[in-house]
C-alpha positions, 0 to 999 in steps of 0.5 A, a space after each residue: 938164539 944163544 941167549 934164548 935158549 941159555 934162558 929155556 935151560 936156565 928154567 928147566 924143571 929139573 934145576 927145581 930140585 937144586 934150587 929146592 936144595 939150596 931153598 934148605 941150605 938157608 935153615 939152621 945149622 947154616 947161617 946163611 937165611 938169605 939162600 931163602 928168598 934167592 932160592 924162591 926168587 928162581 922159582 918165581 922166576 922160572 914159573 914166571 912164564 911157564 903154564 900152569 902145568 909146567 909150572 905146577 910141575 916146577 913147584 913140585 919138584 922144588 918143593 921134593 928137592 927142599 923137602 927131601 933134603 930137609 927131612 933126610 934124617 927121618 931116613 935114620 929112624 926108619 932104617 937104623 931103629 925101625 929096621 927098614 930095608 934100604 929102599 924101602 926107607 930111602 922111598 918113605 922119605 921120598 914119598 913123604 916130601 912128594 906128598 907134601 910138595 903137592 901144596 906147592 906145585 898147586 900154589 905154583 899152578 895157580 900162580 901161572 894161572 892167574 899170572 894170565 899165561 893161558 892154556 886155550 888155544 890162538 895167542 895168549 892173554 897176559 893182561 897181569 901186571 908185574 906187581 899184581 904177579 909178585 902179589 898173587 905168588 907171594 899170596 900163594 906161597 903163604 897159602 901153601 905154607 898155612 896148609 901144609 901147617 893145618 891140614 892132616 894135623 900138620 907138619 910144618 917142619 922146615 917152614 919157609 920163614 923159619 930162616 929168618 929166625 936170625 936175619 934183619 926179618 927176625 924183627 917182624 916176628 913179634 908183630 905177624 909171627 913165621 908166617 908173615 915173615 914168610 909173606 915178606 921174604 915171598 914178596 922180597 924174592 918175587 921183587 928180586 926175580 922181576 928187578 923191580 928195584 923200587 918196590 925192593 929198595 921200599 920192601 927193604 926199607 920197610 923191614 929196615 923200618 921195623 928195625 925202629 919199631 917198639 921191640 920190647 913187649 914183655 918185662 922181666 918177673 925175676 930169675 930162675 936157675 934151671 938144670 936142664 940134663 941131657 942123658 945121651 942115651 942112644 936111641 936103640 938102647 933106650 928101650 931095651 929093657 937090659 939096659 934099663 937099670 943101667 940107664 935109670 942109674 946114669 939118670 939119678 947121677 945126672 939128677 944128683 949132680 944138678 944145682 938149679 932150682 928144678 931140674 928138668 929132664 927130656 921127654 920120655 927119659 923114663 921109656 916106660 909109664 911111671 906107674 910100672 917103676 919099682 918102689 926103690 926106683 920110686 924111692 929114689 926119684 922122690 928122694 931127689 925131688 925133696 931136694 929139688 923139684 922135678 920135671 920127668 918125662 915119663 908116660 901116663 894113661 892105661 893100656 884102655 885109653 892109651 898111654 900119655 907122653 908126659 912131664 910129671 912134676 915132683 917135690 913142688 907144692 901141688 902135683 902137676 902133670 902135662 900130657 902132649 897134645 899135638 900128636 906127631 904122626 906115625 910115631 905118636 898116633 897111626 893114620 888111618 890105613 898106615 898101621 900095617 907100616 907103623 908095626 912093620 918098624 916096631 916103634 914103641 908107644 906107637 899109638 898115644 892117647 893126647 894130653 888134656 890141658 896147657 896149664 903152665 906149672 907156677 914155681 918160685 915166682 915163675 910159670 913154667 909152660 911145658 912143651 914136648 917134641 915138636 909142639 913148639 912148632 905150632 904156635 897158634 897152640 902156645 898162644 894161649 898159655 902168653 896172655 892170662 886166660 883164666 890162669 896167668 900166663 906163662 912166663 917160660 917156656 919149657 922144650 922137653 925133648 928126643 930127637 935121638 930117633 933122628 941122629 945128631 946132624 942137622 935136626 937138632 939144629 932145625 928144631 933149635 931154630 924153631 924153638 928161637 921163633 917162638 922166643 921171638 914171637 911171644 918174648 918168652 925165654 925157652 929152656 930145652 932139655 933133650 937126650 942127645 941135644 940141643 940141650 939149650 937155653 933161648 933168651 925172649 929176643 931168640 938168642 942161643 944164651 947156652 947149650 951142650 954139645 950134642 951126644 954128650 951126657 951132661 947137665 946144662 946149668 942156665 939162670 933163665 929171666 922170666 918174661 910177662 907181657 904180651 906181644 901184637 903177634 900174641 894178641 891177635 893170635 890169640 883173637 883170630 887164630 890164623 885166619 887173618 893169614 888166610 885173609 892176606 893170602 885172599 888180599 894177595 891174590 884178588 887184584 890179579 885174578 880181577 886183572 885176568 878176568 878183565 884182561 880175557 873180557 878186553 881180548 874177547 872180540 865179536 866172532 871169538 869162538 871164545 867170547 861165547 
């Protein structure tokens, strides 16, 4: 009995929001990537027998304890810089990671479902095998990650398989990208919890294998040297307009003392549309660009259409300007309903019109491919610019960033992450340039190459080697989207739901009320 009820306690719900906690503790700035699977192997393990509500309820709660551990920084734009109450800041965050937990505690609910733990009165059905179990909850996990990505624009933050950015699970990356990576180490952790040796020995194996696999996709088309400058300006002084002289000075003395053939600042490094500059201000900025080019993060667009988060290049050959795409909600554009909370923090620029193309900008023998914020985390929208679609494809990738909003604590580290995925992915070197960091430079196979402490004004000076080539990941990306995810999450999880429907026709018997 002293055993049985170690075990009831070692599965309470409420040990969800630890094991979600530890879930985040396997991201960046830890190196600790195998906290992932472990802490999915306990929640696989402690929905392993639950019903479905409980374990819906379970699914949620690990989900809000990874979630809101992970996402704890939004706290600080809310209350340092939107000047939001305590409670209601500490809520907002709460609520956000609640919301989004939702795609788990279904993912978790369906798992219990179709695991055969049934709700109907008179003795249970368990008709579903171990295996076809570990299939079915692998399959779901990847479904709740591609809808937490997609749906409502998505947010994709903190990603299951972004832990193994680094890790033995790195090498599959260019094959099926995050979201396969999030498949097997979902399919390693089910195989932990059920200690099924053999199929983890052969899953282990497997990954080992890939080890041996062809890993270079791309070639090198030459050497760029890149000043990526990193203001650290803070983020409540950033758009006061006292201080803009002064900050648009330490600028241009940033500028002045790059040595790289084009300098690339962060995004919105001029808070303020280009065309609103004074001509001396003008003035100084084209004097340094016919020193070197210039990739300035400024705002374009009219008040009518909305005003345009950009890099805008100057002194190249051609004029060149990119506009963001992938809008970040509430910061960026405001949902439906939620105005009311968008003005009550006051954000500038709160409401932006979207970029219109993804030309990558061609530069000594070089294509650079612009990214702004947190538009490296959609890979399926960077694809394109990997293969030659009309254009050539893009040889670097450019990260333009401020995550000054957030502060200095684990963010930066986050987003780092993501950006070593995308290298890995499409065997694309990134360079990011940010205001208060991760001023870094990322090689094609994912490494940090160079970076600038955080909170410290600076240029990063970085020779970047270009890549071209395309990987399998990229292709069929690039040809069917992520529905072949999609179609692995359905594969998945068919060999157990037609085991339960088998398992509750043999349990049916002549007089079951339920056999009507």
């Amino acid at each position: 009995m002293r055993g049985a009820s170690w075990l009831r306690s070692a599965r309470h719900p409420a040990l969800a929001l630890v094991a979600g906690a530890l879930h985040t503790a396997s991201f960046s700035p830890s190196p600790a990537w195998w906290l992932q699977p472990l802490a999915l192997a306990w929640l696989f393990w402690a929905c392993a027998a639950a019903r479905p509500r409980r374990a819906a309820v379970t699914g949620a709660l690990f989900g809000t304890g990874w979630l809101a551990s992970g996402l704890w920084w939004l706290y600080i734009s809310m209350h340092d810089f939107g000047h939001l109450p305590v409670v209601v800041s500490a809520a907002s965050v709460l609520l956000l990671a609640l919301f989004l937990s939702l795609y788990y505690a279904l993912a978790m609910g369906l798992a219990a479902r179709v695991a055969g733990v049934d709700t109907a009165p008179g003795p249970s059905i368990t008709p579903v095998g171990p295996i076809r179990r570990m299939l079915a909850f692998a399959g779901l996990w990847l479904g709740a990650e591609l809808a937490r990505a997609t749906l409502f624009t998505g947010f994709p933050w903190i990603a299951s398989g972004y832990a193994h950015a680094q890790g033995p699970l790195a090498a599959l990356a260019p094959y099926v990208g995050v979201y396969g990576i999030t498949a097997v180490a979902a399919l390693i952790a089910a195989a932990l919890a059920m200690r099924r040796w053999p199929l983890l020995i052969a899953l282990v194996a497997a990954v080992g294998g890939a080890h041996l696999l062809p890993r270079e996709f791309t070639h090198a088309t030459g050497t760029l040297t890149v000043s990526l400058v990193q203001p650290n300006i803070p983020q409540d002084q950033k758009f006061d307009r006292a201080r803009f002289e002064d900050n648009f000075d330490r600028l241009i003395s940033l500028i002045d003392s790059a040595r790289g053939q084009v300098v690339i600042t962060p995004e919105s490094v001029l808070p303020l549309p280009l065309a609103y500059l004074e001509d001396e201000q003008v003035q100084r900025l084209t004097r340094d660009a016919r020193v070197r080019p210039l990739l300035l993060g400024t705002f374009l667009g009219n008040e009518r259409d909305g005003f345009v988060n950009s890099l805008v290049g100057l002194g190249f050959d051609q004029s060149y300007d990119y506009g963001k795409r992938h809008l970040l909600p509430f910061g960026e554009f405001i949902p439906p309903g939620f105005r009311w909370f968008v003005r009550a923090m006051n954000i500038p620029m709160d409401d932006q019109g979207s970029g219109t193309h993804q030309r990558a900008l061609p530069f000594a023998g070089q294509r650079l491919r612009p990214l702004i914020c947190y538009e490296d985390l959609f890979g399926e929208d960077v694809v394109a610019s990997a293969l030659d679609h009309g254009d050539p494809a893009a040889t670097v990738l450019v990260n333009a960033s401020n995550l000054a909003w957030f502060g200095p604590r684990m963010v930066q580290d986050q987003h780092l992450q993501f950006s070593q995925m995308r290298a890995l992915e499409f065997q694309r070197p990134i360079v990011r340039a940010t205001n208060t960091g991760a001023t870094a430079q990322v090689d094609h196979r994912g490494r940090v190459v160079a970076r600038l402490p955080a909170e410290q004004a600076g240029v990063l000076e970085v020779t970047v080697e270009g890549r071209a080539g395309v990987t399998p990941y990229a292709r069929w990306l690039s040809a069917l989207g992520l529905w072949p995810l999609w179609g692995l999450v359905a594969l998945l999880i068919v060999p157990a739901v037609l085991a339960r429907r088998t398992g509750r026709k043999a349990g049916r018997r002549p007089g079951d009320p339920r056999a009507a």
